[in-house]
N, C-alpha and C positions, 0 to 999 in steps of 0.2 A: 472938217467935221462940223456939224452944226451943231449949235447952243444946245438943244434937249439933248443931242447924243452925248454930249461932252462931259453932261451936268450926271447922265446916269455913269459914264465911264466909270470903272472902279481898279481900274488898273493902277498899279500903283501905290494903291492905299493900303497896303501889309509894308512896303518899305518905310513909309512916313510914320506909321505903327511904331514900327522895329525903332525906328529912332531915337522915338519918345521912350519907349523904355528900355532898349539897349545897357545907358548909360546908367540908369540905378538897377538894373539887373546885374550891370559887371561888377558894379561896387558892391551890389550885395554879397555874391560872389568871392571875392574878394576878401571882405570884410572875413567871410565864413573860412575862409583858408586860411588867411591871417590866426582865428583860433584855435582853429585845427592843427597850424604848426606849432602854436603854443604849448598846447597838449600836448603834444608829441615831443618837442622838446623837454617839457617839466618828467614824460614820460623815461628821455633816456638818461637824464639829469637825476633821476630817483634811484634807476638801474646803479648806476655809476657813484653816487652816494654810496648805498648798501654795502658796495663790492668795498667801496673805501675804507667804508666802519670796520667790515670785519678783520677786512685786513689789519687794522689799528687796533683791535685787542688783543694781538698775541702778542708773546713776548718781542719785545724791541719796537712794539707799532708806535711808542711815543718817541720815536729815535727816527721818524719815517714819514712823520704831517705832509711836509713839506714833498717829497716823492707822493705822498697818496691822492696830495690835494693836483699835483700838475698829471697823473694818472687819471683823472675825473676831468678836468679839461682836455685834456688830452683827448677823451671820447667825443666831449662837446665840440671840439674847435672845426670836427665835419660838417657840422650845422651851422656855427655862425661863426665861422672864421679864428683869427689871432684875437686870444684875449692878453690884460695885463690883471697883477694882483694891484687891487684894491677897494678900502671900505669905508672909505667917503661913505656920509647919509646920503647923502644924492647924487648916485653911482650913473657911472656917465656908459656910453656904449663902449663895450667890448672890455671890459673891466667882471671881474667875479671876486669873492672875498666869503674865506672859509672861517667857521668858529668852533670851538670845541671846550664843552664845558663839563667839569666831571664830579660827580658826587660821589658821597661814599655807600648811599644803597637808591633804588630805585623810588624810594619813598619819599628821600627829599628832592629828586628828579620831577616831584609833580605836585598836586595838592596835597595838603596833610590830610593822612587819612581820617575819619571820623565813621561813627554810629548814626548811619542810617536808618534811625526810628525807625520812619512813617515810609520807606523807600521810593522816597521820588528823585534819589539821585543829587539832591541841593542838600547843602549845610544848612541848617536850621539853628539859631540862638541859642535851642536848648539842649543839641544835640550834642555829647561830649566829642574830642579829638586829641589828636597825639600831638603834642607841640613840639614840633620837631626844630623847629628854630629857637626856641624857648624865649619869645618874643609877647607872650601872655593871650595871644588872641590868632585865631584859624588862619592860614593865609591859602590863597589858591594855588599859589608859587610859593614853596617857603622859605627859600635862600638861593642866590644867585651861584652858588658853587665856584669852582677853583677851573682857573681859565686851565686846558691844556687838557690831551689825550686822560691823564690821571696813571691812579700804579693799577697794581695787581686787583684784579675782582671789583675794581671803583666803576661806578655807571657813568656814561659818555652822550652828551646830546652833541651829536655831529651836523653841524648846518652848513650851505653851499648855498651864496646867494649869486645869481648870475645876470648880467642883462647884458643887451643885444640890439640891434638897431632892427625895427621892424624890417620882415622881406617881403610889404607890400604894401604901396605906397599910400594909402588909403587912410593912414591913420587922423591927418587933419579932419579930412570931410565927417570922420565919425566922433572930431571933438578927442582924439587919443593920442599919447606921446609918441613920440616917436622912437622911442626906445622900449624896450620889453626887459622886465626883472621876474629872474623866475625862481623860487626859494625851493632846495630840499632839505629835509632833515629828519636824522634817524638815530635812535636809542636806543644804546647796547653796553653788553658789561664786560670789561674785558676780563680775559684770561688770569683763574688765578696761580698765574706762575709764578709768585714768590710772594710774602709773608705782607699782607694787605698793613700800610699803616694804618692803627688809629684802632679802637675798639668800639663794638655796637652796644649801647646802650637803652636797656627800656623804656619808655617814655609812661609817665602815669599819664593816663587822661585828666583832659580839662575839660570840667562841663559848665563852664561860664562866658 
């Protein structure tokens, strides 16, 4: 073939193409599936929570953690395999670790409530609230509550933290662990089957 024929040739030149970007095409690719099954997991990890909560408000659900909590893995283990219980801070692959914490109303389950003056939603200095902790000043959280499903008519935060070894192998090139932690958690009151300890108390507002 001669030098001018050669130099026009263009044969070829979509393979040499495809090369160059093959490679951060696959990863991106990749990358994009890797969050997708995330999703998807946190997705069936939420299902499988809910089912677990409610199962734990009726009578005998705080006789039952331990069956509800291997009943919610038990769903997960078709996605990433044999896990073990634990809740190490820095939860290693294949490991999940359940908490369950319970109040006596939904109120101290969350912020203390307050008078929304001006209604943008934020506590304001001047804005009175229920001191439910009776700790003299607003909190966002207002007591850590009593570890464990709780009794009759008590509100229940149910948490499911799980992690997993990525299933695709990309996670160095984008600078990401190589493990995946994926949290659910849901708030529910349970059942009142039998005579709630403790009695509800009105709170005077505090506007200080």
């Amino acid at each position: 073939m001669k030098p001018r024929a050669l130099i026009r040739d263009r044969r070829g030149a979509t393979l040499v193409e495809f090369t160059f970007v093959a490679p951060v095409m696959i990863m991106l690719m990749m990358g994009l599936c890797d969050l997708l099954y995330q999703t998807y997991c946190r997705s069936v990890l939420n299902g499988a929570v809910q089912k677990a909560a409610r199962d734990g408000t009726i009578q005998g659900g705080a006789d039952q953690t331990g069956t509800l909590d291997q009943r919610v893995m038990s769903v997960m283990s078709g996605l990433i395999g044999t896990t073990a219980q634990s809740c190490a801070d820095t939860p290693a692959a294949g490991t999940w670790c359940s908490t369950r914490t319970s109040f006596t109303s939904f109120a101290q389950a969350g912020p203390e409530p307050f008078n929304d003056d001006n209604n943008d939603g934020i506590r304001q200095s001047t804005e009175c609230f229920s001191d439910i902790n009776g700790n003299g000043k607003w909190d966002a959280s207002p007591g850590s509550g009593n570890s464990g499903q709780g009794g009759a008519s008590d509100v229940t935060v149910y948490t499911m933290r799980v992690t997993y070894m990525r299933v695709f192998p990309v996670s160095g090139l984008f600078g990401w662990p190589t493990t995946q932690t994926i949290v659910a958690s849901t708030l529910l009151k349970n059942q009142p089957y039998q005579t709630q300890t403790g009695t509800a108390t009105a709170l005077a507002p505090v506007c200080s």
